[in-house]
C-alpha positions in Angstrom: 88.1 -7.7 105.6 91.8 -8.1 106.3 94.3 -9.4 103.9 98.2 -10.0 104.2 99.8 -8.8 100.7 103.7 -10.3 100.9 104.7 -9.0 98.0 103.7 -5.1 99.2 107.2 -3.9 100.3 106.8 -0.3 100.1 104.7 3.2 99.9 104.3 2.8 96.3 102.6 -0.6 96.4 100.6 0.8 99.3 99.5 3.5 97.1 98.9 1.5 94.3 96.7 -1.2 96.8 94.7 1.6 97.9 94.1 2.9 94.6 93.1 -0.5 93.5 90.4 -0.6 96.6 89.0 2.9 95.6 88.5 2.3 92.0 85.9 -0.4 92.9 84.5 1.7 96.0 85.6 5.6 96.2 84.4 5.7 100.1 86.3 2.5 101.1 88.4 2.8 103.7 92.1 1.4 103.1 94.3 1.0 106.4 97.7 -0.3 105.3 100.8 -1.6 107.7 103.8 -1.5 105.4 105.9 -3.5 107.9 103.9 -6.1 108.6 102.3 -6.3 105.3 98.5 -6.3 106.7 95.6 -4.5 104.8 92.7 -3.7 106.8 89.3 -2.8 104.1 86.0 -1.4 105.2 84.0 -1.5 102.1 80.6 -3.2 100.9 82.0 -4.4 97.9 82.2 -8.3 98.0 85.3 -9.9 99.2 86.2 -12.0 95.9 85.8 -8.4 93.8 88.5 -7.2 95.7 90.7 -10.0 96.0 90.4 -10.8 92.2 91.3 -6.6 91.4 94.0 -7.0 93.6 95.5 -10.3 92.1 94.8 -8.4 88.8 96.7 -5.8 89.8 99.7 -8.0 91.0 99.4 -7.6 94.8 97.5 -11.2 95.8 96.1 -11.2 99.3 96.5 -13.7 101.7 93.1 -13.7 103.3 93.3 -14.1 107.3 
């Protein structure tokens, strides 16, 4: 899955995404583009769980 999270302007928000991702799957794997504010997921964990942690945690994704 591959959101677009505007408000993610730096490496502390991309930590804090990633930790986000983990806590609802520990072998996901997070690729993050800072710049371009893209979030690539590889995880079997439904989509909505991890769009509704992440609006939780105050980074809502723009799903593409």
């Amino acid at each position: 899955m591959k959101f677009k999270i505007e408000n993610m302007t730096c490496g502390g928000c991309a930590r804090s995404v990633t930790a986000t991702i983990k806590e609802l799957d520990q072998n996901a794997v997070v690729n993050i583009d800072i710049e371009s504010k893209w979030v690539e997921v590889d995880t079997n964990v439904p989509e909505q769980e991890v769009i509704e942690a992440l609006n939780e945690d105050g980074f809502p994704p723009v799903n593409v």
